[in-house]
N, C-alpha and C positions, 0 to 999 in steps of 0.2 A: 626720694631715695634715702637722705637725710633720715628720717621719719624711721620709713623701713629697719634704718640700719639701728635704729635707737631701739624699736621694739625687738630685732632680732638679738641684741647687746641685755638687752634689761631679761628678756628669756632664759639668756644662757646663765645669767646671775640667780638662777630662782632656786630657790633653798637654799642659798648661800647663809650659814650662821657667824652672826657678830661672834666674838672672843675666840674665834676656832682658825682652824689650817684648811681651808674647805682648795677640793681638787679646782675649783675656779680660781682661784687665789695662787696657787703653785705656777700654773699656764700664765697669768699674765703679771707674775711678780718676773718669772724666767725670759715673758719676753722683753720688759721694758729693761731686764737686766740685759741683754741679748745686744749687740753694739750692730751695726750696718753687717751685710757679710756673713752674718752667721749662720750656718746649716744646723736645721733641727734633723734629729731621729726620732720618732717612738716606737714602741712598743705596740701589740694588741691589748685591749680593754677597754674599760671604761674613761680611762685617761685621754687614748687616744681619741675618744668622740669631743670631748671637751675641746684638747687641743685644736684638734682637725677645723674645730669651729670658727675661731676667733684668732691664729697665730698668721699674722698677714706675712706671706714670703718675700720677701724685698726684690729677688731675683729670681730667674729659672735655676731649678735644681738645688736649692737652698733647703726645700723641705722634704724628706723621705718619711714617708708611710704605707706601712706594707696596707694592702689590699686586697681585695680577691681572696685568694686565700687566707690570709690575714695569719702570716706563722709569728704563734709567739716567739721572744727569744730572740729578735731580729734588730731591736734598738741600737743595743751595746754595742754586736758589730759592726752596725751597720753606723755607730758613730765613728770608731774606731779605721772603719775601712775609710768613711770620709774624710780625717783629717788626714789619715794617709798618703790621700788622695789631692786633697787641696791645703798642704800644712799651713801656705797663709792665711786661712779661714778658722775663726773660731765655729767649735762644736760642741751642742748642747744634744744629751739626749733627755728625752722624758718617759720614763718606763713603771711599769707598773711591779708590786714587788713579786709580782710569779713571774712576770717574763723575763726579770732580773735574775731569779732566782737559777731559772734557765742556761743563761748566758752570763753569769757572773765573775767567773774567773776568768773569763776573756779579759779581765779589765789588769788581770796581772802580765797578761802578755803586753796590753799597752803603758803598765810600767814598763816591763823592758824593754821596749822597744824607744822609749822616750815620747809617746801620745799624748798630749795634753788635754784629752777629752772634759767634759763634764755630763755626769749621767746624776739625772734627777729622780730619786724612787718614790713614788705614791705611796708610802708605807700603809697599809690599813689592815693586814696580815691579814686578806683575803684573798682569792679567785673573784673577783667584785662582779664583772660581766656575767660566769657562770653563775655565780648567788644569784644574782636579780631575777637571771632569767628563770632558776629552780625556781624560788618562790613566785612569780608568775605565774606558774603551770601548779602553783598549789605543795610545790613541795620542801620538805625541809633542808636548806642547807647542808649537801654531800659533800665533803672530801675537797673542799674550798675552803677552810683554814690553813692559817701559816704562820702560827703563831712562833715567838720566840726569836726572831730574828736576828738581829745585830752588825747592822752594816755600818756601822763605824767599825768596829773591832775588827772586821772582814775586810773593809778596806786597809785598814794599817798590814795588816795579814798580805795584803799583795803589794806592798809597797807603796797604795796610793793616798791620797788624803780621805779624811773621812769627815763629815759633819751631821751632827743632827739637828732637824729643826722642826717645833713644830707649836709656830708661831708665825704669822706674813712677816714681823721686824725680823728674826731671827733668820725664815729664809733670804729675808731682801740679804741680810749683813753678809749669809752664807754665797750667796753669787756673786756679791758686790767684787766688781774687778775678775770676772771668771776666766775671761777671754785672755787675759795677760798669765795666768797663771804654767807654771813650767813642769806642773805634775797632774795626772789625773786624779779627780775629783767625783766622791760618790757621795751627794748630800743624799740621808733619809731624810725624807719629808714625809710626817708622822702627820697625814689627813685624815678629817674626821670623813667618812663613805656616807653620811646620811643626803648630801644633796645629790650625791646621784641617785638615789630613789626617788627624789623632784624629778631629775632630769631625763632619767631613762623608766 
């Protein structure tokens, strides 16, 4: 089992690039940041396959991931409805930046409301799941840029914290203490997309 779990572990590492922000790096910088107790959210994408892989739940109902239908736009809330739900619990979401995009200004309702979320963006100013799968089928990348962003400036915009990072030190320092924190939190995490063409 041992065994198994090493090759299934060294897999999910493949295209991982030294000196970069690779989307495997983001998932297991946020969970070793992640304290007992904490409920993950994500998003639909490419993120969410990473995550889904390797983020071990400590307890029942600790991890939400939409399914089945797989509705973008579903992280943010659905971080937001969690801590709602259980305020003793820290909350981490991990969203992709079109699902964000989506659901973003929910994140000013949890300034006011006083939510202490943390939502973690994939920044790669793509549609990443649609691209890949365009180009599988032979075609050019449609209408899956998303260039231009700025979610730090966006977060100050709703009252909440903003960080960017896009570096592993940088993200580690950006989580460091998340769970203690008394405002919501939108770190961009500026990942390079090229290991999920390894991976998907």
């Amino acid at each position: 089992m041992a065994a198994h779990r090493s090759r299934l572990h060294a897999a999910w590492l493949a295209g991982r690039a030294e000196g970069r922000l690779n989307p495997s790096d983001v998932v297991a910088i946020a969970r070793e940041a992640a304290p007992p107790g904490t409920i993950l959210t994500t998003d639909v994408g490419s993120h969410k396959i990473m995550a889904g892989q390797v983020w071990q739940a400590s307890e029942p109902r600790s991890v939400l991931i939409p399914n089945g239908l797989s509705a973008m736009g579903f992280g943010v809330p659905a971080a937001i409805a969690a801590r709602l739900t259980r305020p003793d619990r820290p909350v981490i979401a991990l969203v992709g930046d079109g699902g964000f995009a989506m659901a973003a200004t929910e994140m000013r309702i949890a300034s006011t409301l006083g939510v202490p979320v943390t939502v973690v963006v994939f920044a790669d100013n793509s549609l990443n799941r649609i691209e890949l799968r365009q180009q599988l089928m032979g075609y050019p990348p449609t209408a899956t840029r998303m260039d231009g962003m700025d979610l730090v400036t966006l977060a100050e915009a709703m009252d909440c914290d903003g960080i960017r990072a896009d570096s592993p030190a940088a993200l580690e320092k950006a989580l460091d203490g998340f769970a203690t924190r008394s405002r919501p939190l939108i770190v961009e995490a500026r990942v390079d997309p090229a290991q999920y063409e390894t991976q998907f």
